[in-house]
DOKE-624713 format. One record per atom (N, C-alpha, C, O): residue number from 1; residue in three letters; x, y, z. Coordinates in nm, 2 decimals. Example, Ala and Ser with C-alpha at 12.3 -4.5 7.8 and 13.67 -1.06 7.14 Angstrom:
     n   res       px       py       pz
     1   Ala     1.32    -0.57     0.78
     1   Ala     1.23    -0.45     0.78
     1   Ala     1.32    -0.33     0.78
     1   Ala     1.42    -0.33     0.85
     2   Ser     1.28    -0.22     0.71
     2   Ser     1.37    -0.11     0.71
     2   Ser     1.29     0.00     0.79
     2   Ser     1.34     0.11     0.80
END
This chain:
     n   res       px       py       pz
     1   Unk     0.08    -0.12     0.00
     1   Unk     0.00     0.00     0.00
     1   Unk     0.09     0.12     0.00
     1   Unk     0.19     0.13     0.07
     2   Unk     0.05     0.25    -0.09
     2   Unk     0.11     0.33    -0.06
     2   Unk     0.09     0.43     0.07
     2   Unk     0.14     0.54     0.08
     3   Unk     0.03     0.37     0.15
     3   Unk     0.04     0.47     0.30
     3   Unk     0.14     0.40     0.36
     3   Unk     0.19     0.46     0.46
     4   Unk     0.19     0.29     0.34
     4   Unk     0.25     0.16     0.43
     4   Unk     0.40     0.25     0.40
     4   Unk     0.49     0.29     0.48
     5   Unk     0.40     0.26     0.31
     5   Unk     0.53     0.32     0.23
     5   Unk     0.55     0.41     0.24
     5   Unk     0.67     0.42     0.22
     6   Unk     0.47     0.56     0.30
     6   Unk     0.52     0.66     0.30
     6   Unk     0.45     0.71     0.45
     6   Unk     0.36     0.79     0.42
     7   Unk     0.47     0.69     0.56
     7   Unk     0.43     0.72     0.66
     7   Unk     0.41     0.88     0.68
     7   Unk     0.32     0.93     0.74
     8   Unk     0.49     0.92     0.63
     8   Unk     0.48     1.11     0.63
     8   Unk     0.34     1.16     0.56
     8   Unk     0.27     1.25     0.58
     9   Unk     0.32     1.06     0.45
     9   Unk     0.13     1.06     0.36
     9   Unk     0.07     1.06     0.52
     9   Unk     0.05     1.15     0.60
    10   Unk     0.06     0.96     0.52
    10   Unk     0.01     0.91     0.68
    10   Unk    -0.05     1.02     0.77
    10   Unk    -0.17     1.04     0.81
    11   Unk     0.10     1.09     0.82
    11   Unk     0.10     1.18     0.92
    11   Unk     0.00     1.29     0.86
    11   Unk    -0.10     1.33     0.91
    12   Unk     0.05     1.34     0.75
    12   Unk    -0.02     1.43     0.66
    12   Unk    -0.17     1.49     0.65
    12   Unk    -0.23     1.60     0.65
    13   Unk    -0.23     1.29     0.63
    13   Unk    -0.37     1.29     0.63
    13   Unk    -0.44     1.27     0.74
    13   Unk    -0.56     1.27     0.75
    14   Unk    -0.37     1.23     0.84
    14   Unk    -0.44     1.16     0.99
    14   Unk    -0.46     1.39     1.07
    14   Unk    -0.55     1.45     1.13
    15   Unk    -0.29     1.43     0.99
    15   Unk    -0.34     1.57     1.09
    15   Unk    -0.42     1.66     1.01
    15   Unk    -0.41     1.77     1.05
    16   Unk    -0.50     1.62     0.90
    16   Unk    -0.61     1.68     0.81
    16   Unk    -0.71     1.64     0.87
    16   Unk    -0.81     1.71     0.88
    17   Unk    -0.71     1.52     0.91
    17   Unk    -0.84     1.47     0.92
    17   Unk    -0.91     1.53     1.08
    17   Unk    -1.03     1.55     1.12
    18   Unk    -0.79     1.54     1.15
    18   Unk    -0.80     1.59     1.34
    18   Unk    -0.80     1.71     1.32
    18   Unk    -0.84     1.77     1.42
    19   Unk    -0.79     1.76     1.24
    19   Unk    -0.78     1.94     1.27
    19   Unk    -0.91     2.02     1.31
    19   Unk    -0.92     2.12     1.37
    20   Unk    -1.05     1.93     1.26
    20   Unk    -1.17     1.94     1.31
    20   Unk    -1.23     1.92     1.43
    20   Unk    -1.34     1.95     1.49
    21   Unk    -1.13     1.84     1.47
    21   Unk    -1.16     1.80     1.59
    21   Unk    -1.13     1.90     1.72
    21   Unk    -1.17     1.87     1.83
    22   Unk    -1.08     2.01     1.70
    22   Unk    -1.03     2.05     1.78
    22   Unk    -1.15     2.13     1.85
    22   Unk    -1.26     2.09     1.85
    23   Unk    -1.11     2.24     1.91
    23   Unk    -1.19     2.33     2.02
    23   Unk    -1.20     2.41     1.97
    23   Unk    -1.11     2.48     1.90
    24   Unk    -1.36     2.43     1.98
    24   Unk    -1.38     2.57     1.88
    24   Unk    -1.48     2.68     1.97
    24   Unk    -1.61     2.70     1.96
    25   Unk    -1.39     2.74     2.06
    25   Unk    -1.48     2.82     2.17
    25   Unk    -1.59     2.94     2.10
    25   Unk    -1.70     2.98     2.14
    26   Unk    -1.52     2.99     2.00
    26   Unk    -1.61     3.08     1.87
    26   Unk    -1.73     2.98     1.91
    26   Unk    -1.81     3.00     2.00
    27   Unk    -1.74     2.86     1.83
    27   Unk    -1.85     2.87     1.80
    27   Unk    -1.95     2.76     1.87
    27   Unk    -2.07     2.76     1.85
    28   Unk    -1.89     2.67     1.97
    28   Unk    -1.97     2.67     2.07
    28   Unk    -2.04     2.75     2.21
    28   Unk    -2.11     2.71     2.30
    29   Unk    -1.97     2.89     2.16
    29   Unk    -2.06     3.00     2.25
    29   Unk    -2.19     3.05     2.17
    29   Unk    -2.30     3.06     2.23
    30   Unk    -2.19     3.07     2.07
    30   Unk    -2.30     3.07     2.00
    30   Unk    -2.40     2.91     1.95
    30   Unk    -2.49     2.90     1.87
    31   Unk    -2.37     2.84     2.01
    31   Unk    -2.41     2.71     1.93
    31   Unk    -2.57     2.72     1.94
    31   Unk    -2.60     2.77     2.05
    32   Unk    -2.65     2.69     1.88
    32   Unk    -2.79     2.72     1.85
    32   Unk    -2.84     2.82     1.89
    32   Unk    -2.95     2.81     1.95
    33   Unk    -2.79     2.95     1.87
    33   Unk    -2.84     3.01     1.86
    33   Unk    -2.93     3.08     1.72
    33   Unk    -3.03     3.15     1.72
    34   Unk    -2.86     3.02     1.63
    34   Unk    -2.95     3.07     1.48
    34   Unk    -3.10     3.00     1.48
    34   Unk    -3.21     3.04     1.45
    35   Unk    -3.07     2.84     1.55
    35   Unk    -3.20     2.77     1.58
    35   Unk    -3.33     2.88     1.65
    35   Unk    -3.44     2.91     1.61
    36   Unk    -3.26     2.90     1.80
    36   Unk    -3.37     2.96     1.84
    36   Unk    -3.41     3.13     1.79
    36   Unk    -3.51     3.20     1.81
    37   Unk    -3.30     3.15     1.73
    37   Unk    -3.35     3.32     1.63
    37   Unk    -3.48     3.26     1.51
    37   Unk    -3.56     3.34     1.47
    38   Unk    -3.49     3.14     1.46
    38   Unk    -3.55     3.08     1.38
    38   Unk    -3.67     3.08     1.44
    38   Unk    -3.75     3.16     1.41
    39   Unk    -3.70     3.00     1.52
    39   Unk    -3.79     2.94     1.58
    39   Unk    -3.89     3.07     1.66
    39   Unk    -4.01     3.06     1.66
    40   Unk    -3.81     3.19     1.74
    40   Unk    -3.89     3.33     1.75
    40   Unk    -3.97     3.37     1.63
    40   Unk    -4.09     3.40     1.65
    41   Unk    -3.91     3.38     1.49
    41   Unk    -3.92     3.49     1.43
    41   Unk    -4.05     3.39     1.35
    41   Unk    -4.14     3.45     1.29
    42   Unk    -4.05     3.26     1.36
    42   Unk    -4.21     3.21     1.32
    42   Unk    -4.30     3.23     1.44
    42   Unk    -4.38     3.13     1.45
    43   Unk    -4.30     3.30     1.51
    43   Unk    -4.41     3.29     1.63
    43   Unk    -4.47     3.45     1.63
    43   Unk    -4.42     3.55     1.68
    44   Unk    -4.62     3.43     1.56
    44   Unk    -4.66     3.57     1.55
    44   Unk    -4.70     3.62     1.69
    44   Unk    -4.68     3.74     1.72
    45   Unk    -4.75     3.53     1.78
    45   Unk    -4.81     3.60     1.90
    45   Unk    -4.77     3.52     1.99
    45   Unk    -4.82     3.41     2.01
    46   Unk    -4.67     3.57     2.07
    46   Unk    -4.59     3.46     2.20
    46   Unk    -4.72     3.47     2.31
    46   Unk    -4.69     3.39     2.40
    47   Unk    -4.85     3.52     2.34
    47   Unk    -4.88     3.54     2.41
    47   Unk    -5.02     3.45     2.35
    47   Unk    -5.12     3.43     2.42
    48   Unk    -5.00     3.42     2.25
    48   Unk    -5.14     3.31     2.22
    48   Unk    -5.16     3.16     2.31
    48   Unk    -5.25     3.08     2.29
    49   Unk    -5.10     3.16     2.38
    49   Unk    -5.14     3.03     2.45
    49   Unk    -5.22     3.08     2.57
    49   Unk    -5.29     2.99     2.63
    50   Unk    -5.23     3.16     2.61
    50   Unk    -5.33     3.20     2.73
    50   Unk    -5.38     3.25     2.68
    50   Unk    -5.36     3.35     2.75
    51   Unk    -5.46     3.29     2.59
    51   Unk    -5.59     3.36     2.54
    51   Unk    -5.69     3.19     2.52
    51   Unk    -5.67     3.11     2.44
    52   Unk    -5.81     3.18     2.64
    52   Unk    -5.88     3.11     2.67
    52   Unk    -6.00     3.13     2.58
    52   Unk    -6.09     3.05     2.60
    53   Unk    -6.01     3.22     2.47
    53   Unk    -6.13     3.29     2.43
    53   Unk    -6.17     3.17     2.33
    53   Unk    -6.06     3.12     2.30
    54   Unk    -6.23     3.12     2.29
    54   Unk    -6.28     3.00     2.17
    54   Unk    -6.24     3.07     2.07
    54   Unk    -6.24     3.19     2.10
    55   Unk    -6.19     3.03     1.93
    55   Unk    -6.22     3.02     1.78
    55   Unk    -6.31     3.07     1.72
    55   Unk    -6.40     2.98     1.74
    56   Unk    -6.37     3.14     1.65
    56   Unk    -6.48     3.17     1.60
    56   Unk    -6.44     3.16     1.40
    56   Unk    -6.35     3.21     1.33
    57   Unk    -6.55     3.07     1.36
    57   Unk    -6.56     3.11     1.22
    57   Unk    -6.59     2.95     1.14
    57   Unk    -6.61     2.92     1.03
    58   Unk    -6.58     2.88     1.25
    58   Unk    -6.66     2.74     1.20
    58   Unk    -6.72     2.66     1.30
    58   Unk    -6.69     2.66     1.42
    59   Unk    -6.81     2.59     1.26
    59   Unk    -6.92     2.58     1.34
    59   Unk    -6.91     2.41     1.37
    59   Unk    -6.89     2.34     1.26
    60   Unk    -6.91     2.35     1.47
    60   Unk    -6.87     2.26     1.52
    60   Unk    -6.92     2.12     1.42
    60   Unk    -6.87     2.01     1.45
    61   Unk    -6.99     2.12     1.34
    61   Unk    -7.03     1.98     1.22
    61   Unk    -6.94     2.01     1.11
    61   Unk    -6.90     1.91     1.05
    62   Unk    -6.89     2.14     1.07
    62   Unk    -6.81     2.16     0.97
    62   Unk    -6.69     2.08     1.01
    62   Unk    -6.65     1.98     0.96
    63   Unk    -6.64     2.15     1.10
    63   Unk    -6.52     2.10     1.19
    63   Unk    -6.54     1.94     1.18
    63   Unk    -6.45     1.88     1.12
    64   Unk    -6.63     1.86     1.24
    64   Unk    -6.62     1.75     1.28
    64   Unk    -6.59     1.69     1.10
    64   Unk    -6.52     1.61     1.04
    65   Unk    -6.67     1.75     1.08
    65   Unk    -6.70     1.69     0.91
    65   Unk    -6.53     1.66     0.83
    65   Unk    -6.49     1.55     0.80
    66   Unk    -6.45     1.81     0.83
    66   Unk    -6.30     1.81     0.83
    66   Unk    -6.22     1.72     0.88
    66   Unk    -6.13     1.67     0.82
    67   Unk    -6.26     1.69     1.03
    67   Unk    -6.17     1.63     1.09
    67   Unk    -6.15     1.44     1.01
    67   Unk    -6.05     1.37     0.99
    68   Unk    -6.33     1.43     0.99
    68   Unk    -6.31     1.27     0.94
    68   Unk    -6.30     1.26     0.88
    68   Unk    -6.30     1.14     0.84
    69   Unk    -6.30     1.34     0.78
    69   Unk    -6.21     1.36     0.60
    69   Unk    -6.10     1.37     0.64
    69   Unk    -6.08     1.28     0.56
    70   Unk    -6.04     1.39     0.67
    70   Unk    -5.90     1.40     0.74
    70   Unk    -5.84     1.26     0.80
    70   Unk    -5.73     1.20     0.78
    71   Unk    -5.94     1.24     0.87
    71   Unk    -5.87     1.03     0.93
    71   Unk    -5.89     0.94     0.82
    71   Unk    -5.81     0.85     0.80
    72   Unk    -6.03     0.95     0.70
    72   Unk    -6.02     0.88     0.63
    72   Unk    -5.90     0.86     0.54
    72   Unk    -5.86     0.75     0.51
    73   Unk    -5.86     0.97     0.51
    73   Unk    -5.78     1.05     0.42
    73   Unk    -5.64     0.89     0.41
    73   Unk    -5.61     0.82     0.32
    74   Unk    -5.62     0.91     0.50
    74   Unk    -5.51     0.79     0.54
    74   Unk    -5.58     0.65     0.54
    74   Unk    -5.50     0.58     0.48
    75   Unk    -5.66     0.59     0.57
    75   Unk    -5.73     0.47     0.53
    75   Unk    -5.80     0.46     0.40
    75   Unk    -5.86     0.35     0.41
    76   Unk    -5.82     0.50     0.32
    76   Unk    -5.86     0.50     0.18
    76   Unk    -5.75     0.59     0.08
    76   Unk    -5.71     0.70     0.11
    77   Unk    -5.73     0.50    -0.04
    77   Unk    -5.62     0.56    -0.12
    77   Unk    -5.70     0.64    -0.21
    77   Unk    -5.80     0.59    -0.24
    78   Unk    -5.67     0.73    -0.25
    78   Unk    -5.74     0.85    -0.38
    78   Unk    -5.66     0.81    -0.51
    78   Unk    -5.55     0.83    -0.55
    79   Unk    -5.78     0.74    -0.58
    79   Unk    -5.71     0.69    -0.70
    79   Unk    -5.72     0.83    -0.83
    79   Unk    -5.72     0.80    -0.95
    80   Unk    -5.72     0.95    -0.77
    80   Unk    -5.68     1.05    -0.85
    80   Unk    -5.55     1.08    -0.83
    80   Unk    -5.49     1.15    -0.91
    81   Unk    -5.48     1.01    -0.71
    81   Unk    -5.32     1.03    -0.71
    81   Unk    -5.25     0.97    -0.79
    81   Unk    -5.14     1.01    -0.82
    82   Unk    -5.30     0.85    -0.84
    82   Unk    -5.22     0.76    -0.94
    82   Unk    -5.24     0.80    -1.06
    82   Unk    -5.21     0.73    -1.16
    83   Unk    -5.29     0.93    -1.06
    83   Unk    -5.29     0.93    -1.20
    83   Unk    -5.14     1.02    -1.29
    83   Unk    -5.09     1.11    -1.23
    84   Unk    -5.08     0.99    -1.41
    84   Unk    -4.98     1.08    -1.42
    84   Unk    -4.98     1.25    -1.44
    84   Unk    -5.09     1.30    -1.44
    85   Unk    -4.93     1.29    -1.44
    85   Unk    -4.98     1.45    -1.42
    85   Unk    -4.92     1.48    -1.59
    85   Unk    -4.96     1.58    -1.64
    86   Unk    -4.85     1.42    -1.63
    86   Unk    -4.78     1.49    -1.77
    86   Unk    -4.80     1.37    -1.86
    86   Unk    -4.74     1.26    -1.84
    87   Unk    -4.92     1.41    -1.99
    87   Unk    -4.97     1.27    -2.06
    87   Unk    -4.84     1.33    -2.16
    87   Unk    -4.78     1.44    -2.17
    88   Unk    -4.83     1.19    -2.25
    88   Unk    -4.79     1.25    -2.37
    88   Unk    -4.87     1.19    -2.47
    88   Unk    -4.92     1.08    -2.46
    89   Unk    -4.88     1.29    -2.60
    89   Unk    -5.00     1.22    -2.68
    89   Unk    -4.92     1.24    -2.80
    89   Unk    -4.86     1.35    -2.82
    90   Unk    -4.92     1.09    -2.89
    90   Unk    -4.87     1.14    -3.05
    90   Unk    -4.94     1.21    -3.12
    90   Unk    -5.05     1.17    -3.13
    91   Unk    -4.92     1.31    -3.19
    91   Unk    -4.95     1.41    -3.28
    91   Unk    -4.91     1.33    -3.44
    91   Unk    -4.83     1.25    -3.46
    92   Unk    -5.03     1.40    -3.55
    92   Unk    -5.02     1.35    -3.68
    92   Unk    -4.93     1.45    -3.73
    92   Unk    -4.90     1.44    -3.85
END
């Protein structure tokens, strides 16, 4: 093998490969922080969880109606999904 043979290849690539390994106080002082800047900036109203007030704008059979269209959804396959979306047709 040529690693067997040139031991300095060796050293070469073993200290390329460790160089990542090292200590990176940069950026484990910041470590997730872009996560939770992410996760704020989708949150329109931090204060929505304690507003106790009901929903208004659908009426509880609509709802129910949605919901088991919704469960069925997964136990019955929609054989409009199998269909191809891009025919090709020979032309004269």
């Amino acid at each position: 093998m040529l690693i067997r043979r040139h031991p300095v290849l060796l050293a070469i690539i073993l200290a390329a490969l460790l160089q990542g390994c090292g200590s990176t106080p940069r950026f484990n002082k910041h470590f997730g922080t872009s996560v939770r800047a992410n996760l704020a900036a989708q949150v329109i109203d931090p204060a929505a969880a304690a507003n106790t007030n009901p929903v208004h704008g659908m009426d509880g059979a609509a709802a129910l109606a949605a919901q088991e269209r919704y469960q069925r959804s997964f136990k019955e396959s929609d054989p409009a999904a199998n269909q191809p979306l891009i025919t090709v047709s020979r032309g004269k």
